[in-house]
N, CA, C and O of each residue as an XYZ file, in Angstrom:
748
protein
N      29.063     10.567     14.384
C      29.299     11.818     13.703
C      28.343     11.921     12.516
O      28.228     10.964     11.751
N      27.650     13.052     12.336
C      26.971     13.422     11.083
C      27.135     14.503     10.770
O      27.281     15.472     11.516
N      27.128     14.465      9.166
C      27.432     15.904      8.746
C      26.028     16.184      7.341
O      25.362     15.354      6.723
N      26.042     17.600      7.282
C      25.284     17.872      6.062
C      25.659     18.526      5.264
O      26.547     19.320      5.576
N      25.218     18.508      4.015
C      25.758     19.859      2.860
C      24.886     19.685      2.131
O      24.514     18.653      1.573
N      24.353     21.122      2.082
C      23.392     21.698      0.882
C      24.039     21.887     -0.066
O      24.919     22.731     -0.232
N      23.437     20.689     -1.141
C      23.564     20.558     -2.466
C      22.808     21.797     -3.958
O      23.093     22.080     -5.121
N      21.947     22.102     -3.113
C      21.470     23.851     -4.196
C      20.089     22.700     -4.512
O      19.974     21.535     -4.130
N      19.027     23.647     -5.456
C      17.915     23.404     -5.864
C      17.027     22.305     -5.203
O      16.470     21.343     -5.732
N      17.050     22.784     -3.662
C      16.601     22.166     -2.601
C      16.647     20.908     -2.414
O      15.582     20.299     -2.321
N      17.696     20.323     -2.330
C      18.323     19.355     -2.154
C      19.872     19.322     -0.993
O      20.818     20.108     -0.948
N      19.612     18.179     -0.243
C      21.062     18.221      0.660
C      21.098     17.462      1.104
O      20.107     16.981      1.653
N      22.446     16.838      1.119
C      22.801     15.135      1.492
C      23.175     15.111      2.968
O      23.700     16.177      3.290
N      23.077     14.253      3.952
C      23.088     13.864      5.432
C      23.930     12.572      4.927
O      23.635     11.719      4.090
N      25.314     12.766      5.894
C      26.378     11.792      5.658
C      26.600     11.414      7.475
O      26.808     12.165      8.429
N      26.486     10.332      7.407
C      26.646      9.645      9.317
C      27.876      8.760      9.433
O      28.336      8.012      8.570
N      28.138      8.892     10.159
C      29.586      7.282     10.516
C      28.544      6.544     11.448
O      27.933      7.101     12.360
N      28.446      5.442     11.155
C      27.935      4.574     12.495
C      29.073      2.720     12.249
O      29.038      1.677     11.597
N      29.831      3.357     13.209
C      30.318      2.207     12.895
C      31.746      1.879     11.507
O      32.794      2.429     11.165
N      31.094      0.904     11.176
C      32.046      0.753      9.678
C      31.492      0.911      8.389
O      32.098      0.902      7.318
N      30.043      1.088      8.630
C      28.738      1.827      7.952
C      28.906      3.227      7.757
O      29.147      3.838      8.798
N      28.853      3.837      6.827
C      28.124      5.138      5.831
C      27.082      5.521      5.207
O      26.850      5.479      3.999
N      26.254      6.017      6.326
C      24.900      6.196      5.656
C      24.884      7.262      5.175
O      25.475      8.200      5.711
N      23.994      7.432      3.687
C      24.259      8.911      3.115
C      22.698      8.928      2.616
O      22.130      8.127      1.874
N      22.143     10.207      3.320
C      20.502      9.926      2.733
C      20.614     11.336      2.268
O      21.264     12.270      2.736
N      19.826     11.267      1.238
C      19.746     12.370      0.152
C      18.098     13.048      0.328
O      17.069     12.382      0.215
N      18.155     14.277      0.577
C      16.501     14.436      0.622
C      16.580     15.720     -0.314
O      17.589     16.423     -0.262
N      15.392     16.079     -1.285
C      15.033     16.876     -2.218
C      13.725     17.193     -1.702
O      13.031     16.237     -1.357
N      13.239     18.407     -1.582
C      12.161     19.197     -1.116
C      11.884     20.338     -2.217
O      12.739     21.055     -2.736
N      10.559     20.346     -2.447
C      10.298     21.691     -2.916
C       8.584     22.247     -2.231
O       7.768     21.343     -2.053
N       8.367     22.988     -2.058
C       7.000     22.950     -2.169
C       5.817     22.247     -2.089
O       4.951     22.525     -2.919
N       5.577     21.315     -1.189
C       4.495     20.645     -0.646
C       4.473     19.016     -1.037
O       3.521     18.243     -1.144
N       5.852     18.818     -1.198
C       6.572     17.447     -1.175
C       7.765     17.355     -0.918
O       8.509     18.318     -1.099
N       8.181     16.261     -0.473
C       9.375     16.097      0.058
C       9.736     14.454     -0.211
O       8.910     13.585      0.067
N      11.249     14.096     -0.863
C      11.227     12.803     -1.462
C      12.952     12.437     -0.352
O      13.857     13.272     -0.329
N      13.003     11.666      0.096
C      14.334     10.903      0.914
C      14.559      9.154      0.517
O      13.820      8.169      0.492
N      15.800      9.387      0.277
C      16.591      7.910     -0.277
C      17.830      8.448      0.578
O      18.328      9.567      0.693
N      18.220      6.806      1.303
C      19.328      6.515      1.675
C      19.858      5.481      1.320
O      19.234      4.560      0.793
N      21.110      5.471      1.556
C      22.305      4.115      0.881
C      22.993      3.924      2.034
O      23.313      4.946      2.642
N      23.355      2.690      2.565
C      24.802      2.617      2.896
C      25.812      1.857      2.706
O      25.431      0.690      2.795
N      27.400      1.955      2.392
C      28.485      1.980      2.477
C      29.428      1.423      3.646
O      29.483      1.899      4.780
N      30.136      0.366      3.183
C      31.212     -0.284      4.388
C      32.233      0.582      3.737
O      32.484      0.439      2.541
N      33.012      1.739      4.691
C      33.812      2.525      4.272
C      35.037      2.245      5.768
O      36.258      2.331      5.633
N      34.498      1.991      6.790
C      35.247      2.159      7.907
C      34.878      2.849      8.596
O      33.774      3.367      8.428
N      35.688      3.141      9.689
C      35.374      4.649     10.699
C      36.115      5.767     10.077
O      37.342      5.675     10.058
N      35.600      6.717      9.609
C      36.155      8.204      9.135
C      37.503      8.707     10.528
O      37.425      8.874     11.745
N      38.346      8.774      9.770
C      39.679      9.638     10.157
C      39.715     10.972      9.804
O      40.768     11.586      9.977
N      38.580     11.627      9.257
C      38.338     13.321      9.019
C      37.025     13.271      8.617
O      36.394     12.279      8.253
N      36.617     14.540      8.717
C      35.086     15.018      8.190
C      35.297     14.377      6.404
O      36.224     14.042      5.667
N      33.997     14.472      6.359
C      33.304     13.645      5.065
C      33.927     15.206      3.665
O      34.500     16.203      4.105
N      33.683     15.066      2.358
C      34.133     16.376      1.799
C      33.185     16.027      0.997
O      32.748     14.876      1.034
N      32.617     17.114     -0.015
C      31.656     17.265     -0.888
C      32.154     17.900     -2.318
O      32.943     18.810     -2.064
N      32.075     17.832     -2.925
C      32.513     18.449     -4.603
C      31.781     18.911     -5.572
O      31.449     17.862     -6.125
N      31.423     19.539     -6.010
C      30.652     19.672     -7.284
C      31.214     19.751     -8.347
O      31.876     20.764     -8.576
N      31.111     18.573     -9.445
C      31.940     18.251    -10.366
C      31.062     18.486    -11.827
O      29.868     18.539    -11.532
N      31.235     18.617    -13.060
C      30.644     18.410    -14.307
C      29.717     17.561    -14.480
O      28.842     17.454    -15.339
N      30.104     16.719    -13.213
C      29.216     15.448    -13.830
C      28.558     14.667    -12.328
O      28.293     13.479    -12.149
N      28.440     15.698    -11.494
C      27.436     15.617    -10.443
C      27.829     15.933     -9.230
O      28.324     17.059     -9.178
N      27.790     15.317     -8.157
C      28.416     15.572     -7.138
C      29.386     14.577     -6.164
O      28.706     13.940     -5.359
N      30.684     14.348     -6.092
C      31.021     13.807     -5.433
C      31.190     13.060     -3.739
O      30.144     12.422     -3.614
N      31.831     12.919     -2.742
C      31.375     12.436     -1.783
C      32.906     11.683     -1.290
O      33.081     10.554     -1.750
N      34.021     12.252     -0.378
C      35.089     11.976     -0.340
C      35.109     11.762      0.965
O      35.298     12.678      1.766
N      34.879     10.302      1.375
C      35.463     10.087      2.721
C      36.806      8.944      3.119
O      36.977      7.837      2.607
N      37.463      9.456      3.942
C      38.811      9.368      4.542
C      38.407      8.368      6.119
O      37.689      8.761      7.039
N      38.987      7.283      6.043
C      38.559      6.031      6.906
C      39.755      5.305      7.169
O      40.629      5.030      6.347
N      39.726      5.033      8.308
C      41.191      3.954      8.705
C      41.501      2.985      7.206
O      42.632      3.036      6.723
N      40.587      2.256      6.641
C      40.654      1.570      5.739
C      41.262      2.689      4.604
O      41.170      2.297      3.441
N      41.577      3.387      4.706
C      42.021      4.381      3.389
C      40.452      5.258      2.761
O      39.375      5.259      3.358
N      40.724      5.897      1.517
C      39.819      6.698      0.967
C      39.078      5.642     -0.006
O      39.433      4.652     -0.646
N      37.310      6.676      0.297
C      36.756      5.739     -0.521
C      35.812      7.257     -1.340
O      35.724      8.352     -0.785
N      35.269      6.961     -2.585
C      35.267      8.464     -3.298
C      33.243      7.751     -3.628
O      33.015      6.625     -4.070
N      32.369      8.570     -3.334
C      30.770      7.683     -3.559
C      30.358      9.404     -5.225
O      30.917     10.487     -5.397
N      29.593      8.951     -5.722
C      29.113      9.954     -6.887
C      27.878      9.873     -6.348
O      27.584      9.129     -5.413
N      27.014     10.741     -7.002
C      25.581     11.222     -6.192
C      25.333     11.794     -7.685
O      26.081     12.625     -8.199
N      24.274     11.286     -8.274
C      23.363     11.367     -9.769
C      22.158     11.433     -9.641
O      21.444     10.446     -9.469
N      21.855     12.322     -9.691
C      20.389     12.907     -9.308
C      19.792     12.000     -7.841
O      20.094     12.612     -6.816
N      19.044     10.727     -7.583
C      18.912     10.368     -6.160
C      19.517      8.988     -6.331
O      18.992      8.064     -5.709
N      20.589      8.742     -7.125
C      21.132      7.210     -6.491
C      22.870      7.785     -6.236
O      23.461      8.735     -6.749
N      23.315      6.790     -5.265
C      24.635      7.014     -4.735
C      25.411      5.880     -5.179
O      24.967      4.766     -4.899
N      26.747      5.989     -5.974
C      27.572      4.820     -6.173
C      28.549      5.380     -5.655
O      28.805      6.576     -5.515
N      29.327      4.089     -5.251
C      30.526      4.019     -5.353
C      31.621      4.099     -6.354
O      31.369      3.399     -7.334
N      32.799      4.750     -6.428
C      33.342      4.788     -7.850
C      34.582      4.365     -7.645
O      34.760      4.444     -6.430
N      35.763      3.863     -8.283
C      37.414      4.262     -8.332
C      37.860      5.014     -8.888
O      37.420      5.618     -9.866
N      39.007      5.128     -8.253
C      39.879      6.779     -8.612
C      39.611      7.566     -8.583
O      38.482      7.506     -8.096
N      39.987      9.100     -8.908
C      39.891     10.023     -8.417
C      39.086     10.742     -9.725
O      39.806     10.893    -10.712
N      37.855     11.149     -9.842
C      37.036     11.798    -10.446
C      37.638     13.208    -10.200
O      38.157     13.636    -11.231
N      37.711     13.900     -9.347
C      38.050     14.916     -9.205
C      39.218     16.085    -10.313
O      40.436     16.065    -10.494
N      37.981     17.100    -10.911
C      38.882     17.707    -11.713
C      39.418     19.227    -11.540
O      38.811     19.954    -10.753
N      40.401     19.670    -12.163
C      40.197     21.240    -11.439
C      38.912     21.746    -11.677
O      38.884     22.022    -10.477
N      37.618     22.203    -12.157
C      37.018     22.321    -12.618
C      36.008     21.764    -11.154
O      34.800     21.880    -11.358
N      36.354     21.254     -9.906
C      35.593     20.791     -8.791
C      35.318     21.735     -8.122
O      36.047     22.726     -8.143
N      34.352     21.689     -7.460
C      34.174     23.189     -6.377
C      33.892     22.484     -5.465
O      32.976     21.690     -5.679
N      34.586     22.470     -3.998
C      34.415     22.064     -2.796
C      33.524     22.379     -2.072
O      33.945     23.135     -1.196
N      32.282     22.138     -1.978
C      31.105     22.768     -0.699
C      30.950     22.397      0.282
O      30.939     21.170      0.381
N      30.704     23.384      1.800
C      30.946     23.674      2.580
C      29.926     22.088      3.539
O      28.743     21.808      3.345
N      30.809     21.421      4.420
C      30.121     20.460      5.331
C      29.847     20.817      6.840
O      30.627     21.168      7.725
N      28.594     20.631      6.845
C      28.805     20.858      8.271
C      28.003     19.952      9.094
O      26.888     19.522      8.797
N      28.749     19.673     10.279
C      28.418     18.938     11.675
C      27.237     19.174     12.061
O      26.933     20.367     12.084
N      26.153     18.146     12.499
C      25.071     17.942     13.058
C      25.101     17.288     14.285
O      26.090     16.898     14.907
N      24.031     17.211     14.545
C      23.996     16.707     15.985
C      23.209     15.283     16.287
O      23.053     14.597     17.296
N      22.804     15.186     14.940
C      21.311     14.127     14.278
C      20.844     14.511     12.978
O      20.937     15.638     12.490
N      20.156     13.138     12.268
C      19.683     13.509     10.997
C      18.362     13.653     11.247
O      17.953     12.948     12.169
N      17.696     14.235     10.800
C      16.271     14.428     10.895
C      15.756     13.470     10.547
O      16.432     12.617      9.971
N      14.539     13.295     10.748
C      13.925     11.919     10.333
C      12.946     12.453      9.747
O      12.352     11.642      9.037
N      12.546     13.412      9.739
C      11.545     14.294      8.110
C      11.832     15.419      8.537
O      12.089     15.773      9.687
N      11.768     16.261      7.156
C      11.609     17.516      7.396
C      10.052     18.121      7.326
O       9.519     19.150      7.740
N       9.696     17.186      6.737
C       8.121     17.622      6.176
C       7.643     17.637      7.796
O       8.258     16.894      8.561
N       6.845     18.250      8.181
C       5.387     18.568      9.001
C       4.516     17.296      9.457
O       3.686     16.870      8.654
N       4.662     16.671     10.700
C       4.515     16.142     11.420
C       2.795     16.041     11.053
O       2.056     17.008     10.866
N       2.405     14.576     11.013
C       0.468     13.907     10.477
C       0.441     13.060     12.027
O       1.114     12.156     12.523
N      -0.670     13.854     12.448
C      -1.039     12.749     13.613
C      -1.951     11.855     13.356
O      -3.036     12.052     12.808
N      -1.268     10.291     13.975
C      -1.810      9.461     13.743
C      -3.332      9.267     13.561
O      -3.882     10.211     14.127
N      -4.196      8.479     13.036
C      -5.396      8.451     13.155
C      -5.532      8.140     14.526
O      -4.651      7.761     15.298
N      -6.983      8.385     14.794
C      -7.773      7.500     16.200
C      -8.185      6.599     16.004
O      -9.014      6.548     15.095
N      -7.844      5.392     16.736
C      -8.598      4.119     16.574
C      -9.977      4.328     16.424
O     -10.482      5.168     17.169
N     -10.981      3.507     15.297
C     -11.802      3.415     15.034
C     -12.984      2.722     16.534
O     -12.615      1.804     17.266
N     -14.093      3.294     16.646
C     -15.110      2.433     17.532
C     -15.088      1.297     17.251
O     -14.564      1.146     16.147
N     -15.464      0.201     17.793
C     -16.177     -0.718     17.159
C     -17.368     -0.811     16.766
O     -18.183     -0.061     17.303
N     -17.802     -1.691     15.783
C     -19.737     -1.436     15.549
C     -19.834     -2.152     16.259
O     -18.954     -2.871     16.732
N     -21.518     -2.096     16.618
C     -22.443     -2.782     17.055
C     -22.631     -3.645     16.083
O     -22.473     -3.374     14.893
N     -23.004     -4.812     16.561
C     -23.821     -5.855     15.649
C     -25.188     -5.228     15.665
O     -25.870     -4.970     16.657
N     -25.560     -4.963     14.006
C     -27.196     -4.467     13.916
C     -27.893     -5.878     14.054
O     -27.439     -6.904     13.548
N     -29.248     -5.791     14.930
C     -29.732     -6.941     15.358
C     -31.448     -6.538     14.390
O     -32.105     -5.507     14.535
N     -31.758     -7.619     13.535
C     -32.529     -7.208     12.598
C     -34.170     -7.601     13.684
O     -34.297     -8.316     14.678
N     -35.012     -6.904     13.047
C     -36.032     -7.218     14.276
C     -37.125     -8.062     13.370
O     -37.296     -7.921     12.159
N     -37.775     -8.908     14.183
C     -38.882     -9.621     13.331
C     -39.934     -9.126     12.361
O     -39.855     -7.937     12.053
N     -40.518     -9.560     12.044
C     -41.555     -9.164     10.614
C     -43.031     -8.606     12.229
O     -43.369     -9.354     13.146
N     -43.418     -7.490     12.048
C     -44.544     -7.623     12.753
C     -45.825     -7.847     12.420
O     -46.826     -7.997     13.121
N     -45.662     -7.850     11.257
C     -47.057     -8.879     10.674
C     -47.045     -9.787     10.006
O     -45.900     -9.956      9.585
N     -47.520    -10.298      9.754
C     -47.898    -11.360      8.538
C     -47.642    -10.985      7.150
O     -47.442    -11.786      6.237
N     -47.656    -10.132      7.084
C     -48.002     -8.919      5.900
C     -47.063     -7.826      5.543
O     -47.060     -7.033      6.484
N     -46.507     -7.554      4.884
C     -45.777     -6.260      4.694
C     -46.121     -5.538      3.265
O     -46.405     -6.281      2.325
N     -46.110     -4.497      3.115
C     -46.108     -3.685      1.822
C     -45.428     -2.602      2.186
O     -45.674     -1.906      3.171
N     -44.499     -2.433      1.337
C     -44.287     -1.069      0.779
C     -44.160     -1.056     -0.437
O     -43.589     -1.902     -1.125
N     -44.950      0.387     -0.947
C     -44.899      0.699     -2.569
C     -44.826     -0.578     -2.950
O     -45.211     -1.375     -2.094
N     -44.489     -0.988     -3.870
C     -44.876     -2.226     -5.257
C     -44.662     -3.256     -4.063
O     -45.791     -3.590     -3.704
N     -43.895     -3.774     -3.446
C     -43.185     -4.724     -2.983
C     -44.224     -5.336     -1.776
O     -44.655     -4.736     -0.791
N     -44.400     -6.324     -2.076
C     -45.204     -7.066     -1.263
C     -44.404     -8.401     -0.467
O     -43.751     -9.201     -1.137
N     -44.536     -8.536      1.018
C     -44.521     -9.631      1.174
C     -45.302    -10.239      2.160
O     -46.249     -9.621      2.646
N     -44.953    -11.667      2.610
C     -46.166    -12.433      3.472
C     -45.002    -13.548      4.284
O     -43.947    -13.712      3.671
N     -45.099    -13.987      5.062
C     -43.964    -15.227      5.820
C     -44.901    -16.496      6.103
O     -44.295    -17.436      6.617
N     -46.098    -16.674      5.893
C     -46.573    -18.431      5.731
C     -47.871    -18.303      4.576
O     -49.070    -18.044      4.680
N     -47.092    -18.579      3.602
C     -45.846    -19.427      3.001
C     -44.947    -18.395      2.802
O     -45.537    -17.707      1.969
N     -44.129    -17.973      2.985
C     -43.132    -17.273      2.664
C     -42.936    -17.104      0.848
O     -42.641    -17.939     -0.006
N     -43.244    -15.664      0.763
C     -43.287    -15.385     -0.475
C     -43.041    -13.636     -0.508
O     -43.270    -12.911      0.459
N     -42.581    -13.212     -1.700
C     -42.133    -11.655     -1.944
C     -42.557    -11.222     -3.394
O     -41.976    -11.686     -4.375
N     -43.347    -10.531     -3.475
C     -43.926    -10.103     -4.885
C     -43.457     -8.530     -4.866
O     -43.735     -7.777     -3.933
N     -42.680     -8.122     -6.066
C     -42.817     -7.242     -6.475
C     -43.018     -6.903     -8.142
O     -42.472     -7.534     -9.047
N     -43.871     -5.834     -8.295
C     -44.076     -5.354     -9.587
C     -44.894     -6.634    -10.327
O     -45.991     -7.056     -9.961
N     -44.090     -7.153    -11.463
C     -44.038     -8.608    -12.444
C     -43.374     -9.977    -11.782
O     -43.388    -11.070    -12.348
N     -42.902     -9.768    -10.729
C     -41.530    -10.553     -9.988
C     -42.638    -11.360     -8.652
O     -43.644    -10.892     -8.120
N     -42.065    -12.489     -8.465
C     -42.591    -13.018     -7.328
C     -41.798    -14.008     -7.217
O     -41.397    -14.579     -8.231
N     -41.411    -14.412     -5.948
C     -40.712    -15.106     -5.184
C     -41.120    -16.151     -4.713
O     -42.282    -15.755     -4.624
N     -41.185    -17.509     -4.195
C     -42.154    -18.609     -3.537
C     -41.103    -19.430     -2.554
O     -40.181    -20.054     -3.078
N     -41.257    -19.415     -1.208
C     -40.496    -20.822     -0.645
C     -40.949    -22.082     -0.297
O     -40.530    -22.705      0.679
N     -41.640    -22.404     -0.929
C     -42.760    -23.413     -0.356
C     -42.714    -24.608     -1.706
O     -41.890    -24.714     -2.614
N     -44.156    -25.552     -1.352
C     -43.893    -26.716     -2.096
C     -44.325    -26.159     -3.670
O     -45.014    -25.144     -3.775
N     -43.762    -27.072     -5.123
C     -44.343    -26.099     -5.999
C     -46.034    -25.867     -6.602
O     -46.834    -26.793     -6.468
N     -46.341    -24.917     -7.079
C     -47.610    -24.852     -6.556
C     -48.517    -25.970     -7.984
O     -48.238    -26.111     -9.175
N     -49.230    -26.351     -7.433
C     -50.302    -27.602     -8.173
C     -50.597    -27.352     -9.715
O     -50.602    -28.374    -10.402
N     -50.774    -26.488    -10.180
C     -50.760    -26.346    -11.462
C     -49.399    -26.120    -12.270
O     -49.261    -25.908    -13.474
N     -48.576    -26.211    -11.414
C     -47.370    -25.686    -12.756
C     -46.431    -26.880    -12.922
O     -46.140    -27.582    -11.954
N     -45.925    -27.127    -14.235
C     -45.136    -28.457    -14.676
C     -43.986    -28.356    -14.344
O     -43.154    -27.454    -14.439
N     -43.981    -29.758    -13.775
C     -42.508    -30.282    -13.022
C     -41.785    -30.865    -13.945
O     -42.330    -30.960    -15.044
N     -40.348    -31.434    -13.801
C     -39.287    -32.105    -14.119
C     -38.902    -32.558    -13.812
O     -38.629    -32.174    -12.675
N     -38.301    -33.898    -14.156
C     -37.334    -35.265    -13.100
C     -36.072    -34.740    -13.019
O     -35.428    -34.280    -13.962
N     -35.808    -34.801    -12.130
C     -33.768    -34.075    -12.021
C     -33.150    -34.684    -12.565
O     -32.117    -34.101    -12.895
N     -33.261    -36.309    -13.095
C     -32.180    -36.962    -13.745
C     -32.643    -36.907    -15.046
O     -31.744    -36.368    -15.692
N     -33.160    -37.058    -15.452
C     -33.233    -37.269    -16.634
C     -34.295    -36.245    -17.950
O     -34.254    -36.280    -19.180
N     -35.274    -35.308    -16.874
C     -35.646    -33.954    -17.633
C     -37.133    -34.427    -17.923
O     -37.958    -33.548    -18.174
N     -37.546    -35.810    -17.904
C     -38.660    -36.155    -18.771
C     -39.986    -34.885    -17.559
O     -39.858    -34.511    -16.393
N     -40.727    -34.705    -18.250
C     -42.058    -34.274    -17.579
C     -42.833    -35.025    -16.723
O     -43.332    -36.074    -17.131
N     -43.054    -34.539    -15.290
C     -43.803    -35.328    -14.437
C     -45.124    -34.752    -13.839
O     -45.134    -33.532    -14.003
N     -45.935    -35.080    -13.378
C     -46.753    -34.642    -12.194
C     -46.736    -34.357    -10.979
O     -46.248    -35.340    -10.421
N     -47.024    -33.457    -10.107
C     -46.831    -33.470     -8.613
C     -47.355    -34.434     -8.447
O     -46.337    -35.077     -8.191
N     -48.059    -35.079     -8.374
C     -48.392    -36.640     -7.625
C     -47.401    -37.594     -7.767
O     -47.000    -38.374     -6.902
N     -46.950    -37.459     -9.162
C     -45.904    -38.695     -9.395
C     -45.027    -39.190     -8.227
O     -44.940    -38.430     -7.263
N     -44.479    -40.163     -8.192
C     -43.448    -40.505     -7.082
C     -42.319    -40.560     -7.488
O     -41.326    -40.034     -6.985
N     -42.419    -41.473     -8.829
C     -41.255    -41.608     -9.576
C     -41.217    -41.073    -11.123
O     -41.883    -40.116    -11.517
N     -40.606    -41.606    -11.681
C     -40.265    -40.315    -13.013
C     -40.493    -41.726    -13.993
O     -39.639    -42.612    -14.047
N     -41.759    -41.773    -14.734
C     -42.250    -42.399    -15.733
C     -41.305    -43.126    -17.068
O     -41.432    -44.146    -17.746
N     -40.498    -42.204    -17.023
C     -39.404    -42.480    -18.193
C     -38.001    -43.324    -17.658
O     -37.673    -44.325    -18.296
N     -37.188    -42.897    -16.476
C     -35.776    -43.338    -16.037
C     -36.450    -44.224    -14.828
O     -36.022    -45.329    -14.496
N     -37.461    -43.629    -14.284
C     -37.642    -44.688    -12.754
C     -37.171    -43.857    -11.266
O     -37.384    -44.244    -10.117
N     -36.643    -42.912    -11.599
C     -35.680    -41.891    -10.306
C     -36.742    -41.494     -9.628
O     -37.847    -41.125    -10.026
N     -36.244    -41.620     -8.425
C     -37.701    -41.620     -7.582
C     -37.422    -40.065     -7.033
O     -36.291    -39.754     -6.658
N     -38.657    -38.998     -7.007
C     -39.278    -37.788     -7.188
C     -39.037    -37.364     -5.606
O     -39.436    -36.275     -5.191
């Protein structure tokens, strides 16, 4: 069994029996959003339709279950449970009515995406020359090297005029050296 009642300022609560479960989902809509919270409640199986109230101090929620009455409050979008009887003269009873199902959105149906292609693996193609330039950027592949602008690149052995360093210990060496003059660490 499900029932609904429009609560005013586009808002209206969906109350279900399933079971010994009470689901009560609350949905608020206005204008190009739509927000839904549900709760549920071990109340029993309902022995009458669900009742609704509008009280001073929000809206009530009166359902009647083999287990006896159980009374839920509704405060802007959370649902409690309460004791005793809230109910004052000052309540206005609004109208419930029987569904057939709860909707599962009201909002306007998004079709799924389409699975994406897969890529290709880009397969990079060889250097066809020896040589490449574009604009500033120069390069060459034996010895493998890339100059651009002030910038240059080298993969190779280091070149004969420029000063080396021993890895252990920093002292200054020669490319010829074998070993490192100062610690002995061989080059």
């Amino acid at each position: 069994m499900a029932y609904v009642c429009e609560l005013g300022a586009g808002q209206r609560v969906y109350l279900e029996n399933q079971g010994l479960q009470t689901i009560v989902t609350l949905i608020s809509s206005s204008p190009g959003q739509q927000q839904q919270a549900s709760s549920s409640f071990a109340t029993g199986v309902w022995s009458s339709p669900p009742q609704v109230f509008q009280t001073p101090h929000g809206m009530v929620l009166k359902l009647t279950s083999e287990q006896g009455e159980k009374t839920l409050q509704i405060q802007g979008s959370s649902v409690t449970v309460i004791s005793g009887t809230p109910l004052q003269k000052d309540s206005e009873q609004l109208p419930v009515h029987e569904v057939t199902s709860l909707p599962v959105s009201l909002m306007p149906g998004i079709e799924p995406m389409k699975p994406l292609e897969p890529m290709t693996p880009m397969q990079m193609k060889p250097m066809e020359h020896e040589n490449l330039k574009m604009g500033d950027m120069q390069m060459s592949m034996n010895p493998m090297e890339m100059r651009m602008g002030n910038m240059e690149l080298r993969m190779d052995s280091p070149a004969p005029n420029k000063q080396s360093f021993c890895s252990q210990c920093g002292t200054s060496v020669k490319p010829e050296d074998r070993f490192c003059s100062n610690c002995g660490h061989q080059l």
